[in-house]
C-alpha positions in Angstrom: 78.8 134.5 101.2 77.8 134.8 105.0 81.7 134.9 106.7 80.3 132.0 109.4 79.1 129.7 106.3 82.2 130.0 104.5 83.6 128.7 107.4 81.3 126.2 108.4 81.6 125.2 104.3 85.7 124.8 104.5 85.4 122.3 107.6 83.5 120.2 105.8 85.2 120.4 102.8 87.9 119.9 105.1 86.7 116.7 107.1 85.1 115.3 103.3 88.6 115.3 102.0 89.7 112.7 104.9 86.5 110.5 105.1 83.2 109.7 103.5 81.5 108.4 106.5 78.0 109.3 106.5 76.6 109.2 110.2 72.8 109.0 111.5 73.5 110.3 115.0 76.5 113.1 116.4 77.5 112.3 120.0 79.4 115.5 122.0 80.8 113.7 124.8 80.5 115.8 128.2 83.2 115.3 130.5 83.3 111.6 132.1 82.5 110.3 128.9 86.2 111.1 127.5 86.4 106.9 126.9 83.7 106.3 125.3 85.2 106.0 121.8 86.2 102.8 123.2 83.0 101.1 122.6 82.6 102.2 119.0 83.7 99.9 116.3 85.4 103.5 114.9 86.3 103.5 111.3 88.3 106.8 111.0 89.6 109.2 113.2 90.0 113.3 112.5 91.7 115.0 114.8 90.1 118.9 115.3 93.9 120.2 114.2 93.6 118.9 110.9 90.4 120.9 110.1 91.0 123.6 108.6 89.7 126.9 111.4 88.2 124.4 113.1 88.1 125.5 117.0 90.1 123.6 119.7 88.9 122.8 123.3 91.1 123.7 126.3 89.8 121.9 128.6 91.4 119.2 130.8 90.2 115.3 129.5 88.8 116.6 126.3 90.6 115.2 123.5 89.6 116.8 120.8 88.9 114.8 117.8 86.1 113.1 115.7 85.7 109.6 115.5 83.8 108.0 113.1 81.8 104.9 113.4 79.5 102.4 114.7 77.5 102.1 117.3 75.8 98.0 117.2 74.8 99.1 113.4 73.7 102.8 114.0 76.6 105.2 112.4 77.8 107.6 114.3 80.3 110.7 114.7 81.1 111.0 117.7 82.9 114.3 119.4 85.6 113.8 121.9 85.7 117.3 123.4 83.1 120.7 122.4 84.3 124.1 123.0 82.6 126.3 125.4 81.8 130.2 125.3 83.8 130.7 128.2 86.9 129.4 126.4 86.8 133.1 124.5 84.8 131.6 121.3 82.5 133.0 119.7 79.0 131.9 120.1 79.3 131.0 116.0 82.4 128.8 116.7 80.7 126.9 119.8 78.1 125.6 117.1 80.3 125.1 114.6 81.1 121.3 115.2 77.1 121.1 115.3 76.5 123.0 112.4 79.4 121.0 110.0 78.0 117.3 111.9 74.5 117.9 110.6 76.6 118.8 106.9 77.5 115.4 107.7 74.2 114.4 107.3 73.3 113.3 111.0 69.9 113.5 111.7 70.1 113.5 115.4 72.0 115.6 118.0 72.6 113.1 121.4 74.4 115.9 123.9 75.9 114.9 126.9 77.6 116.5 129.8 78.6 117.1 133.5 76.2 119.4 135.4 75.5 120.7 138.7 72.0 119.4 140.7 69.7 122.1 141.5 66.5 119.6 142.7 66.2 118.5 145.6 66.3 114.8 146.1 69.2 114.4 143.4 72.7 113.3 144.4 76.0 113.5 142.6 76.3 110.4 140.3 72.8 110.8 138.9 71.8 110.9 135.7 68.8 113.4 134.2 67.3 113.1 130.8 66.7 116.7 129.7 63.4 117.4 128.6 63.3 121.3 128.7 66.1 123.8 128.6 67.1 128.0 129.4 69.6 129.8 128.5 70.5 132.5 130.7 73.1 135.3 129.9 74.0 133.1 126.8 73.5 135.0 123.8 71.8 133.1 121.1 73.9 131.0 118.2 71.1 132.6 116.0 72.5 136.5 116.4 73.0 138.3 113.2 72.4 137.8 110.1 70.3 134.2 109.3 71.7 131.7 107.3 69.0 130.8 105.0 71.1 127.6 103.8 71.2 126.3 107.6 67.2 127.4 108.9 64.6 130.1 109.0 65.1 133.5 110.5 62.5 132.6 113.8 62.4 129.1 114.2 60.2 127.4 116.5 61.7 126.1 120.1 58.7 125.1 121.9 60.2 120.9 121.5 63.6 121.2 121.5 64.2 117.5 123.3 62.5 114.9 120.7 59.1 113.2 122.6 59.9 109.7 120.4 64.3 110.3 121.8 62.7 110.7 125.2 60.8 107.2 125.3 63.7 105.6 123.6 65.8 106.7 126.5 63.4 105.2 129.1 63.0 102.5 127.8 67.3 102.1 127.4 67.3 103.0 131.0 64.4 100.6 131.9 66.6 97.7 129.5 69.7 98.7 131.2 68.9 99.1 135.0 69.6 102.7 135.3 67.6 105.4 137.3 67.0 108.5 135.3 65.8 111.8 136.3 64.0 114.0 134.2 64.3 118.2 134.3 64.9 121.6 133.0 69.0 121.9 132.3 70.0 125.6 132.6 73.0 126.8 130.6 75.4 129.9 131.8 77.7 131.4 130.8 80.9 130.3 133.2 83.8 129.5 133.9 83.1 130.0 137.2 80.9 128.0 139.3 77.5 129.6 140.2 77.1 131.7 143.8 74.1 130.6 146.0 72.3 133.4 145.0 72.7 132.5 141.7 71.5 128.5 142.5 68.7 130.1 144.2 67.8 132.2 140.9 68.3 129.0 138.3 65.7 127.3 141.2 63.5 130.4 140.6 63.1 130.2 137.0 62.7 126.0 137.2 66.3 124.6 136.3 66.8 120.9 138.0 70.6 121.0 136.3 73.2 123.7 135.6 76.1 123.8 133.1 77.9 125.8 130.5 77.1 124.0 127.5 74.4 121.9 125.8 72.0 124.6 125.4 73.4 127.1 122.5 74.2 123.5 120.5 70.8 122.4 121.3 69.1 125.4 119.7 72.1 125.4 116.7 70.9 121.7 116.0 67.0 122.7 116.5 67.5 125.6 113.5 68.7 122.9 111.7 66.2 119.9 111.7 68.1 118.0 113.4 66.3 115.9 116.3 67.8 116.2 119.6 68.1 114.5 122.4 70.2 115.5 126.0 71.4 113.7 129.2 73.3 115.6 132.2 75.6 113.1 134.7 75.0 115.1 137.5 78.3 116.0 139.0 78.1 117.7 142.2 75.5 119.3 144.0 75.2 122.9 143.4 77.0 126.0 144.9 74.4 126.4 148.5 72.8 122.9 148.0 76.5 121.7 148.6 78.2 122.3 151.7 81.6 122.1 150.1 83.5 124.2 147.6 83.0 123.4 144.3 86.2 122.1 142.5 86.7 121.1 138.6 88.6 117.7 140.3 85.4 116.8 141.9 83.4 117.2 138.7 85.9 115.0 136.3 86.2 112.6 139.9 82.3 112.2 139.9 81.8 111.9 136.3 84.6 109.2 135.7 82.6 107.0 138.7 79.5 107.4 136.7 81.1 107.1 133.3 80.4 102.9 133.4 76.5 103.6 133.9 76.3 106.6 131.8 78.0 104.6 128.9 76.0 101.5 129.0 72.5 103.7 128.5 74.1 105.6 125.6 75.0 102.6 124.1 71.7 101.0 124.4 70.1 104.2 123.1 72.0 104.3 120.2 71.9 101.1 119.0 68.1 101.5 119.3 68.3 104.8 117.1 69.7 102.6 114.3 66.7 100.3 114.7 
């Protein structure tokens, strides 16, 4: 058996053996959105610690646990804390928690995170529905050897961000008051914030939104079947947009201000997933 399945196979055996629940939707919460378990009616709790190889985050305000329940009457799992590639993972274990939540059975992938604004006109505190993505200096969750049991070898990225998740986003954000952006998020590799020159490159290729995440779990879920579906909190303004240095206090500062408006459109799209 394929060494990353086995694995993938154990956590699930692993989560199975301390709950049933059967969600519709997997949240990853991106930092800022630490407290959102709080408006979930959660039924069960799994801590990342308990699963067995599972990989832990190490990074500041992310938890690091599943919670399991419901969102108005949609069913969700919901991740407090996602490991990164810059934590010293490997690109198989950053898509693991994906990988085992689809197992799971959820159908849709609703990603979330903190990212730096590349387009002009954006501020820190706004919020961007991602419609497009690049990957840059990220290698692919898809290297080496395809796992027949999780999707085919080439699989086809030209939608990853569902068209029907998009509307249902507008229309949350129309519902709940909230001004949404829409753009190209682009994922490096960090830790380290981006140089101008580097801003100035993302700009080039058509990024509106930086980050180190998002994208490698979006194309893990996408070789999957699952629908997906991505919003960024913008954070700061990026490195050369912004005249300041760029601080992971500012970021979690930022997000935590935003987290009030950010949580009320999540809600309201979820609740509309379940119908």
């Amino acid at each position: 058996m394929n060494p990353v399945y086995e694995k993938l196979m154990k956590c699930y055996e692993s989560v199975r053996a301390k709950t049933g629940f059967v969600p519709k939707a997997a949240l990853i919460l991106g930092s800022g959105l630490g407290n959102y378990g709080e408006r979930i009616r959660v039924e069960t709790i799994v801590d990342y610690h308990e699963i067995a190889g599972f990989p832990v985050s190490t990074v500041p305000g992310h938890a690091g646990r599943f919670l399991f329940g419901y969102v108005g009457e949609t069913p969700v799992v919901c991740m407090q804390g996602r490991v990164h590639y810059y934590e010293g993972y490997d690109m198989a274990d950053v898509v693991l928690p994906v990988r085992l939540m689809k197992r799971m059975g959820a159908e849709i992938l609703f990603l979330t995170n903190a990212a730096g604004g590349i387009r002009q006109g954006m501020h820190a505190g706004d919020l961007m529905l991602i419609t497009g993505q690049i990957a840059s200096f990220v290698p692919s969750p898809l290297r080496g050897p395809n796992i027949d049991e999780l999707g085919v070898r080439f699989p086809d990225m030209s939608q990853i961000y569902d068209k029907d998740l998009q509307r249902t986003a507008r229309a949350a954000a129309l519902k709940t008051g909230v001004d949404l952006y829409e753009g190209t998020y682009l994922q490096l590799p960090g830790p380290q914030f981006e140089t101008p020159q580097e801003i100035t490159m993302c700009r080039t290729l058509g990024a509106d939104a930086v980050g180190m995440s998002t994208a490698c779990e979006a194309v893990a879920a996408k070789h999957m079947g699952m629908k997906v579906m991505g919003i960024s909190c913008i954070s700061n303004m990026a490195s050369g947009i912004s005249p300041v240095p760029l601080t992971h206090e500012e970021v979690q500062e930022t997000a935590d201000r935003t987290a009030p408006r950010f949580e009320a459109l999540v809600t309201e799209i979820l609740t509309n997933i379940g119908g």
